[in-house]
Structures are given as structure tokens and as C-alpha cells.
C-alpha positions in Angstrom: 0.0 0.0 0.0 1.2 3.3 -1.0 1.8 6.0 1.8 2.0 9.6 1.7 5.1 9.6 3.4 7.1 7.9 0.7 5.3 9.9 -2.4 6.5 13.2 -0.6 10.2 11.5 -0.4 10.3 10.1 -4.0 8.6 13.3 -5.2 11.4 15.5 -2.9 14.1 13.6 -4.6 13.4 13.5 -8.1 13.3 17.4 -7.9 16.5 17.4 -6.2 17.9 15.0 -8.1 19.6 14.4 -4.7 19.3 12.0 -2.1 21.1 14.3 0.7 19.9 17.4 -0.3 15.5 15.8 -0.5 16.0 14.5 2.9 17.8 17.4 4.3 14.6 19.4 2.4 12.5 17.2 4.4 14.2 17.0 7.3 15.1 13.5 7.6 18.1 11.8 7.5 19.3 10.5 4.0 19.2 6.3 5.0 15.1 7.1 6.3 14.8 8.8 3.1 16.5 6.1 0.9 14.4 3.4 2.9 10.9 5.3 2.1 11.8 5.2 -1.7 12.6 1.9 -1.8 9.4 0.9 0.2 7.4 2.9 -2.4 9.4 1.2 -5.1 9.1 -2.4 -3.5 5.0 -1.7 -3.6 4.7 -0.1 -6.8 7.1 -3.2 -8.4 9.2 -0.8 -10.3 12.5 0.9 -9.9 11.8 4.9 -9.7 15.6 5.7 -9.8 18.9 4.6 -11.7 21.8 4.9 -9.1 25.4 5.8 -9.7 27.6 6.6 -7.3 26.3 9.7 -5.8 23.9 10.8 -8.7 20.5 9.6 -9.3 18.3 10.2 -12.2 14.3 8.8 -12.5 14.0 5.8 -14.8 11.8 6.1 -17.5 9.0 4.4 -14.8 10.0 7.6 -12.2 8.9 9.9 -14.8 5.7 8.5 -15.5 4.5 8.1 -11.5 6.0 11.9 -10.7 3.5 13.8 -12.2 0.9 11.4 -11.1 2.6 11.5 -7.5 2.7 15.7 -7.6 -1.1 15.5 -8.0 -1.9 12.6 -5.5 -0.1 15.1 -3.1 -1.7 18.1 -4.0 -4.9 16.6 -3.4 -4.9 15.4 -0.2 -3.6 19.0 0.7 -6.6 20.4 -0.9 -8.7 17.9 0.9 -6.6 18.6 4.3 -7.6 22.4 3.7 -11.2 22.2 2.7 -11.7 19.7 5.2 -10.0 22.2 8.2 -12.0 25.4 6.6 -15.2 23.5 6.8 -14.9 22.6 10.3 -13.9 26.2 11.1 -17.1 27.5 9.2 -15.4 29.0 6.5 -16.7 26.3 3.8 -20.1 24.3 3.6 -23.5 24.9 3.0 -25.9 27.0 4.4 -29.9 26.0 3.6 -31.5 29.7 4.0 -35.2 29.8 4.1 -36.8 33.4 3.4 -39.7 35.5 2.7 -40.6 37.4 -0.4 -40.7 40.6 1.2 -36.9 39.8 1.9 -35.8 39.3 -1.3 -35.6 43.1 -1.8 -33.5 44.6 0.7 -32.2 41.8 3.1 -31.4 38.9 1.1 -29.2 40.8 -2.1 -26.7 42.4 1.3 -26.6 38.7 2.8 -26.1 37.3 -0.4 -23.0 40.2 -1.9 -21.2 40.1 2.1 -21.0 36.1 2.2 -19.8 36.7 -1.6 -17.5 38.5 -0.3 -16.3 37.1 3.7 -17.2 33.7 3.4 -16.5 32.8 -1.0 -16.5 29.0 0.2 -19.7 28.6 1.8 -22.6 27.9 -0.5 -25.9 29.6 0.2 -29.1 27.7 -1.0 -31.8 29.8 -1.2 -35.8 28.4 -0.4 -38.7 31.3 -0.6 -41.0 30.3 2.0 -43.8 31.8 3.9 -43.4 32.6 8.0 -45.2 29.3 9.1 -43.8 26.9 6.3 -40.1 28.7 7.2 -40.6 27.8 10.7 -41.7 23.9 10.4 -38.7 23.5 8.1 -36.5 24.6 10.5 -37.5 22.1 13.5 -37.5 19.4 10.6 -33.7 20.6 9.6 -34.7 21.5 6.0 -33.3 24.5 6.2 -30.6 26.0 8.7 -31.6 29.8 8.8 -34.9 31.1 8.2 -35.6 35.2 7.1 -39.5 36.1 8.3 -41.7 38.4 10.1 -43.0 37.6 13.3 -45.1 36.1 15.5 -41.7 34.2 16.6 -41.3 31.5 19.2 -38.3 32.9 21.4 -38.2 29.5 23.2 -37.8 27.4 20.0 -34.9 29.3 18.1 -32.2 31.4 18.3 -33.2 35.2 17.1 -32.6 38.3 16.0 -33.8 41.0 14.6 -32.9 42.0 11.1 -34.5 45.4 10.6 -37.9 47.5 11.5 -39.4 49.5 8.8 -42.3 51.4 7.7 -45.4 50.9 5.8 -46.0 52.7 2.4 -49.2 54.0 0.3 -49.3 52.1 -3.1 -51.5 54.4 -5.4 -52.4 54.4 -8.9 -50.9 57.2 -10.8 -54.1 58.7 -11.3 -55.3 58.8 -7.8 -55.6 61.9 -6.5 -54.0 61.0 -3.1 -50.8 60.4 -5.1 -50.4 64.7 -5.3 -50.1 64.2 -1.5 -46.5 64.1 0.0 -47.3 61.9 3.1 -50.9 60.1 3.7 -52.4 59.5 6.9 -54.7 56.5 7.5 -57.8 58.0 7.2 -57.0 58.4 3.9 -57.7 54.8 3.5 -61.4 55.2 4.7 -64.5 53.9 2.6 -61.7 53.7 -0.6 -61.2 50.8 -2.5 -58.6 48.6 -0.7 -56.3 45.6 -1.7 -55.8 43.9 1.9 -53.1 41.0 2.6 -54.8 37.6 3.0 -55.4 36.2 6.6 -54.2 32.9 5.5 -50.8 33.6 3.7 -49.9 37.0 4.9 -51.0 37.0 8.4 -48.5 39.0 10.0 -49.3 41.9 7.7 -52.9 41.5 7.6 -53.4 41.0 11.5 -51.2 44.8 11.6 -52.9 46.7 9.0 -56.7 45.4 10.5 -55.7 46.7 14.0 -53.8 49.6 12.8 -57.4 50.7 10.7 -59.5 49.6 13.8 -57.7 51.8 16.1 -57.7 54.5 13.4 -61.8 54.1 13.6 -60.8 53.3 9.5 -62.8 51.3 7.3 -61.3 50.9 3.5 -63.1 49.3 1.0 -61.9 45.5 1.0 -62.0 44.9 -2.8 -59.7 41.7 -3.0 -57.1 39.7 -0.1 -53.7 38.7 -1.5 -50.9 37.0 -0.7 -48.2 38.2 -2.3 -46.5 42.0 -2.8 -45.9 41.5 -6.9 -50.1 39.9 -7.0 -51.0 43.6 -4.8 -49.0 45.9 -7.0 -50.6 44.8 -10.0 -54.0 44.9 -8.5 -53.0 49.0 -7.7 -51.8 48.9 -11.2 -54.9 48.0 -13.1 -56.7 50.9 -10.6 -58.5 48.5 -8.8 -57.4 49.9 -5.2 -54.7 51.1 -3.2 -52.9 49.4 -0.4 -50.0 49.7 2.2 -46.8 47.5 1.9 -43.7 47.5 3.6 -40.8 50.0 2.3 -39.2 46.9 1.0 -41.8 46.3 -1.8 -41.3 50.2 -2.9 -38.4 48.7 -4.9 -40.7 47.1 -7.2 -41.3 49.1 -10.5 -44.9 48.6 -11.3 -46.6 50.7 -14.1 -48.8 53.5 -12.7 -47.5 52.8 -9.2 -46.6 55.5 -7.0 -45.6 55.2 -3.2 -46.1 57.5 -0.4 -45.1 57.6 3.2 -47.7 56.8 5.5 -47.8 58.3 9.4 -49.0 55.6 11.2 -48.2 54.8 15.5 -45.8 53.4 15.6 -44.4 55.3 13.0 -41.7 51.4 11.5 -44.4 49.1 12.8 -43.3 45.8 10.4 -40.1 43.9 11.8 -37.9 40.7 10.0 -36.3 38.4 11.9 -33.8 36.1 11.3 -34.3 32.5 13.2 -32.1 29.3 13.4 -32.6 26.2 15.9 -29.8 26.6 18.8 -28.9 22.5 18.2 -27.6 23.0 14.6 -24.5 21.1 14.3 -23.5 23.2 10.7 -19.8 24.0 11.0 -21.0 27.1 8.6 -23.7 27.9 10.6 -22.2 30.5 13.4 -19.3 32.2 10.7 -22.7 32.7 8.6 -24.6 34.2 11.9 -21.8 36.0 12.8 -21.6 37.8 9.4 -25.5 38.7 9.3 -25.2 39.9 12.7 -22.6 42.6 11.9 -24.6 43.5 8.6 -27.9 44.2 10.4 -26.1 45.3 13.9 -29.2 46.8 16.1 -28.9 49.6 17.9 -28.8 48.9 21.5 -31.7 46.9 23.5 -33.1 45.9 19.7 -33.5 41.7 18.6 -32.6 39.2 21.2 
């Protein structure tokens, strides 16, 4: 059986082209040297070098098996190195669960920093609503988990990503769109395209309490899911509707946003959630960078 050992003599003296001078490279002595090459030469059944007095050249079987030798040796280093980064965190995989709304400010600075800090750790991405993000996470089908609240501080390590406000999504044509800030009693007896109770809860729960309180009552013309499936519901003029800053980054046709004073004034919050237990060598160089992209002020996340 072949052993590193005697590739990293044979290869040490066939670029030395010197017994004395590979094991004084190697720092050995030249007989443990001499016996390593002929071990290596006893299991391969071939004679790497022609010896002459105090030369050596490879035989014409040497210079096959050196290049073949160079790159048995070079990859076991690389294995050696991505093996060590990888239990230090700075290779791997990281499963990362997240929700639309984070795809338009959160996810493209995670995505450019690990780019950058951590080039080695691959980043699969899963767009997944709050309650499907946080199932997948006790089942260990995904590591890290991006999604608004209501969050289950006994379950999962947290912290808070961010806080930000609602906007007014308006037709072009609406007259409230000539206003620089809205308030919500703008929104009262107009036609209104709500988030859906089912698959926007977070947002929809809010923005019912936040009219409620208001003593508001819009016109509840559809319930949606999804920001894109709103916007293009304001777009065709069929209502307005508040979504988070976020979404404002969407280009819709006839869409205009306004600032919205509301109490308090950056009600909607993103979280960032992973189970304490996760045995991912990439999982705490990963945390560790999000954690100094989103630092909170502080007293903010947990």
C-alpha cells in the first residue's frame, strides 16, 4: 500500500535529483529517506531511480509516476484544507429559508457580504412563507430562516434584522398620489387591496388593528398573498394598499408610493431565526456575518 510519506520522499528527490539534499529538504536523515523510496518502489514493483555513485536520475517508470505522485499530493492537501475550513465554518452549506418581502432589501446584502467574507460557503436559497419557514427549520430543511413575526423565542435562536415602515401604493391617477405623506384616514370607505389572513398574516393582523384603532374602514376589494399579485392589482386601478418600504423597490406601471404616518411610526419587523442544536460547522461564521450587517442599535432583537 502506497503512503503519503514515501510519495512526498520520491517526489522530494526527483526534484533534487539528490538524495542528501530531499532529505535534508525534508528534514530526515538521508538512510530514512533512501528506505521510504525503496518501500514505495518495493509496492509499486518498479524501480523509480537509476543509481550511480552519488547521482540519481528517474528511470523512465519515475517519470511516468511523478506527475501522477505531484497530483496525489496536492490533493490530499486540498482535501486537508477544505476539510480544516469547513470545520472552522469558513466552507459548507448554508440552507436559507426566506420570505418574499426579503428578497428586496435583506437577502441581495446577505447574499453580496457572504460573496465577499465567506466565498466557500454555498448559500441555498428556499422562498418560503413565516409558518412553512418555521416547520422547516424544526424538521432541519433549512438551517436559517428570514421572516416576520409572530416568533417563538423558546424554540430558536433570534434576531432582529431590521424595523421599517409601511407605504401607500396608489395608482398614478389617484388623487392622493399629489399628497407628499398620507395618513390612515385616507384609506377610509376607498377601495382597498388587503393582505390575505391565510398567507400574509403578519401583515394583515397589523394593517386590521392599525385601521381599527384608526376608527378606519377601507373598501376590502380583494385579499392577497403576495406583494408583486397587490401591486398589480393597484396597477390596473383596482385599489390602493400599504406594503412594507421593501416592496417600494418594485417598478410597477402606474404605481406610486407615499409615506404613510401611522403609530408606531416602523411598525413591520424581519427576523432572522435558526434552531440553537444546529450542528453546521457554517452555521455560526454565517450568523456572525449577518449579525454585523444588520447590527441593532442597543436593547433591539434578542
Amino acid at each position: 500500500m502506497l503512503e503519503l510519506s514515501q510519495l512526498g520522499c520520491f517526489v522530494a528527490a526527483a526534484e533534487e535529483m539528490h538524495f542528501g539534499r530531499a532529505a535534508a529538504r525534508l528534514n530526515m536523515t538521508q538512510p530514512t529517506l533512501s528506505r521510504q523510496i525503496q518501500a514505495l518502489e518495493r509496492a509499486l514493483k518498479v524501480e523509480l531511480f537509476e543509481r550511480a555513485n552519488r547521482t540519481v536520475k528517474l528511470t523512465s517508470a519515475g517519470r511516468v509516476f511523478l506527475p501522477e505522485a505531484k497530483r496525489i499530493l496536492a490533493l490530499t492537501e486540498s482535501a486537508t484544507n477544505w476539510t480544516r475550513r469547513a470545520w472552522q465554518g469558513e466552507a459548507g452549506v448554508i440552507r436559507l429559508g426566506f420570505v418574499a418581502s426579503a428578497a428586496f432589501v435583506d437577502l441581495p446584502d446577505i447574499l453580496r457580504q457572504a460573496m465577499r467574507d465567506l466565498p466557500d460557503v454555498q448559500i441555498l436559497l428556499k422562498e418560503m412563507t413565516t409558518t412553512v419557514q418555521r416547520d422547516a427549520l424544526l424538521a432541519d430543511v433549512i438551517d436559517v430562516a428570514i421572516l416576520r413575526p409572530p416568533i417563538d423565542h423558546s424554540k430558536f435562536g433570534v434576531f432582529r434584522i431590521r424595523t421599517e415602515p409601511f407605504f401607500a401604493a396608489l395608482h398614478a391617477s389617484d388623487p392622493r398620489a399629489a399628497k407628499d405623506q398620507l395618513t390612515l384616514q385616507d384609506f377610509d370607505r376607498q377601495n382597498y387591496i388587503m393582505y390575505s389572513i391565510d398567507g400574509a398574516g403578519y401583515s394583515h393582523a397589523m394593517l386590521t388593528t392599525m385601521f381599527d384603532q384608526a376608527g378606519v374602514s377601507p373598501v376590502m376589494v380583494h385579499h392577497l398573498d403576495q406583494n408583486h399579485s397587490i401591486l398589480s392589482l393597484v396597477s390596473a386601478g383596482l385599489g390602493a394598499a400599504l406594503v412594507a418600504e421593501g416592496v417600494t423597490r418594485l417598478g410597477f406601471e402606474n404605481v406610486v408610493f407615499r409615506p404613510v404616518k401611522t403609530e408606531p411610526q416602523r411598525p413591520l419587523e424581519m427576523y432572522m431565526l435558526w434552531r440553537e442544536h444546529n450542528e453546521n460547522p457554517a452555521l455560526q461564521g454565517f450568523l456572525a456575518l449577518c449579525r454585523s450587517l444588520f447590527a441593532a442599535p442597543q436593547g433591539e432583537g434578542s
